[in-house]
N, C-alpha and C positions, 0 to 999 in steps of 0.2 A: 355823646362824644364822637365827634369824626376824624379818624386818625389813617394818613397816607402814609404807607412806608416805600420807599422805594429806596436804588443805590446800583451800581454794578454789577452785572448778572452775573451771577453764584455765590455771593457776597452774603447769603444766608436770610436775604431779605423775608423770602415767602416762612420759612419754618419761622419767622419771628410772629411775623403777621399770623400764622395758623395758632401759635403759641399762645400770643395776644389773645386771638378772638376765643380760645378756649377758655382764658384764664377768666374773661371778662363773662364768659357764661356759664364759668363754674359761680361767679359771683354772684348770680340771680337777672343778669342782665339779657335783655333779648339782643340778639346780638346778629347784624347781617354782614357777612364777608364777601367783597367782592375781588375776583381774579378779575383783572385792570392788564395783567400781564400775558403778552402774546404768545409767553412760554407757559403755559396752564399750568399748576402743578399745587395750587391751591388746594386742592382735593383731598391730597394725600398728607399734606401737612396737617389737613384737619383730623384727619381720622376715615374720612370718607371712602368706601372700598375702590380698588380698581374696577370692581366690575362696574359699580354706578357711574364710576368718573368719565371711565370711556364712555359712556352712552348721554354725558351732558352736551348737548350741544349750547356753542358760544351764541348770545344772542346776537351778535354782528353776522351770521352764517344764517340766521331765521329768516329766510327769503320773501315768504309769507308774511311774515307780521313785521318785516320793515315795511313792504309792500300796501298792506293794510293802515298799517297809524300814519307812514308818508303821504301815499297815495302815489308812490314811484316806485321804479322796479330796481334792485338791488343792483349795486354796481354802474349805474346810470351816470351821464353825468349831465347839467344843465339841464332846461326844462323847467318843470314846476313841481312843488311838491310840500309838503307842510314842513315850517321850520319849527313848528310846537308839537308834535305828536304825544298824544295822550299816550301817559307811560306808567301811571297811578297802580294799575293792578299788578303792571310786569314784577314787581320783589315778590310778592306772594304767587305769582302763578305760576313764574318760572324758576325758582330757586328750588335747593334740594334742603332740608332741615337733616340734624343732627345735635342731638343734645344741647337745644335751645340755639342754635347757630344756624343762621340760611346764607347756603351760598350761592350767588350768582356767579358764572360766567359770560364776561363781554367779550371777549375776541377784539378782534382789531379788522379796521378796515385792507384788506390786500388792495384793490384796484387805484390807480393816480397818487398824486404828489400826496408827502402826509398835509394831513389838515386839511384837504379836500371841502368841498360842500358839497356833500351827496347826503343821499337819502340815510346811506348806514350810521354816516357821521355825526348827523343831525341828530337821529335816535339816541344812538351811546350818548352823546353829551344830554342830552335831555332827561337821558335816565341817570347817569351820574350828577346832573342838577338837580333832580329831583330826591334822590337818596342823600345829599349833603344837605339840603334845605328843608325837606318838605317830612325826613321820617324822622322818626324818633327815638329810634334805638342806638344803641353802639354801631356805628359803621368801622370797618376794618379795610382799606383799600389794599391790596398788593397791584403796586403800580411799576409799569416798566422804568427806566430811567430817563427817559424823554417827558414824562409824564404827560402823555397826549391826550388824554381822554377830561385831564383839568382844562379850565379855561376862564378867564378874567370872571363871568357868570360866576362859578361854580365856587371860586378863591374863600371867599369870604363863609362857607359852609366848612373848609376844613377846620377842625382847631389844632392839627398839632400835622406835621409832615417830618417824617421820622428815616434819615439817611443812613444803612447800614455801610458802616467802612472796615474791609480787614486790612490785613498789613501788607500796606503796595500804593507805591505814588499812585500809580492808573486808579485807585480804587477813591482815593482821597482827590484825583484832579476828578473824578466821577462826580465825587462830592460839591465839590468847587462849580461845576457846571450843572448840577441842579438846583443850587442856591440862585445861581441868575435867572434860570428860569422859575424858578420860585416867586422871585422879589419883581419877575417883568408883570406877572400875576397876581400879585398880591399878596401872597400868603407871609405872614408875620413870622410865625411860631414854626420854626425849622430846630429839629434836633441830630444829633449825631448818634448812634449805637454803636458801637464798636463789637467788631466780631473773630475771635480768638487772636487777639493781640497780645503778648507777652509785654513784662515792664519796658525792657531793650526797646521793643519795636513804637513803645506807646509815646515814647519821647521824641523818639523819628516822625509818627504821626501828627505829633502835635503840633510839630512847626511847618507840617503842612495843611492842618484844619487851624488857622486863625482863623479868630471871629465866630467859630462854631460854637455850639453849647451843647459838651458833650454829657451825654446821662446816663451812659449805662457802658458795661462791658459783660459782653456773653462770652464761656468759657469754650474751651475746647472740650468737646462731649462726645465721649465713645458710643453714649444715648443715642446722642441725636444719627450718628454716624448707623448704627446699626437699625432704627428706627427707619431709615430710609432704605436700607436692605429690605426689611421686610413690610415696605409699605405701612408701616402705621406712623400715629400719630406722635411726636418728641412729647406732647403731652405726658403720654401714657407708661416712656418708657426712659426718658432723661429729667428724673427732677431735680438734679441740678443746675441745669440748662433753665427748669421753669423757674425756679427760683429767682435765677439770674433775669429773666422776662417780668417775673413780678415786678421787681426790683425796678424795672424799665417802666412800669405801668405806673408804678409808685410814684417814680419822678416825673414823668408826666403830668400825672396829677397836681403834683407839687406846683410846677413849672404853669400849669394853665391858672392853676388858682391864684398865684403870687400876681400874673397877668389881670387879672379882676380887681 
């Protein structure tokens, strides 16, 4: 199963995605998460300490080994350089494991317009084409809200793209505008999660998410809240919050299988 979540920044996207990928590798599942988001913070939702976290470097920042699988120098632009770079060992050499979870971090291109054709860019999509198509485990993306790293290639590898919305037009027209980029790409299977919405608020919501299919609602969690105080994982420390995640993973399920 390859599942993108992405929505509004702060919108609770990443703890859902860290939640996810735990729950799925408490299930017996190998499971690889990747931070897609140029605000890193995948780490810590996992459980993963600060002291490792800061010492991950993002693979768009690997100067060397874009250098090497391209054959051009980072930040470059024009010229020549491989649009296929062998990317086959990067999940296993450069990810950090953790209780049957490997996390990669990609970074994002800083230099030229986004969507560039550089050497960094060419890699990331490559390696994100390759982990939607080519592995075999639970993939888990935390994706920014532009979702720049998918691309027409890579569409048809996602099975389910999961939009966190809390209570706020901004958060739901967020939503509305990754649906079009969704559908200019291909991806079918778009859901909605809602995140600490009360009844009042969910009715306001709703007649701004038409068309959506919403599957879940995650509560307001003192868990989760304090769990980010102290760097650890919502896993470990809000289970009601996972519960309500289950419940998300559940519907998924439902929802991809009804689709077959």
């Amino acid at each position: 199963m390859k599942i993108a979540v992405t929505g509004k920044g702060g919108v609770g996207k990443t703890t859902l995605a860290g939640t996810m990928a735990r729950i799925f590798a408490a299930e017996g599942y190998r499971v690889l998460a990747v931070d897609a988001d140029p605000d890193a913070n995948l780490a810590s939702a996992l459980g993963i300490s600060a002291d490792i976290a800061r010492g991950i470097v993002p693979i768009a920042d690997m100067k060397d080994l874009i250098a090497e699988r391209t054959g051009a120098t980072p930040g470059s632009m024009g010229g020549f350089f491989k649009i296929n770079p062998r990317v086959d060992d990067i999940p296993d050499e450069l990810s950090v494991p953790l209780d049957g979870i490997r996390l990669m971090v990609m970074g994002t291109v800083k230099e030229g317009a986004g969507g560039c054709v550089c050497p960094e860019s060419v890699l990331l999509r490559s390696l994100i084409r390759h982990l939607l198509l080519r592995r075999d485990e639970v993939v888990i993306l935390d994706m920014e809200a532009g979702i720049e790293h998918l691309g027409r290639g890579t569409a048809q590898g996602v099975d389910a793209m999961i939009v966190v919305v809390e209570a706020g037009a901004r958060s739901a027209r967020t939503a509305d505008a990754i649906r079009r980029l969704a559908d200019d790409i291909g991806i079918k299977r778009l859901f909605v999660v809602l995140n600490k919405v009360d009844a009042k608020e969910l009715e306001q919501l709703k007649s701004l998410l038409t068309g959506f299919q919403i599957i879940g609602s995650l509560p307001f969690s003192p868990g989760v809240r304090q769990a980010d105080l102290d760097e650890a994982p919502p896993f470990e420390r809000a289970p009601e919050y996972v519960e309500a995640v289950r419940s998300v993973v559940a519907a998924v399920r439902v929802a991809l299988d009804s689709d077959e």
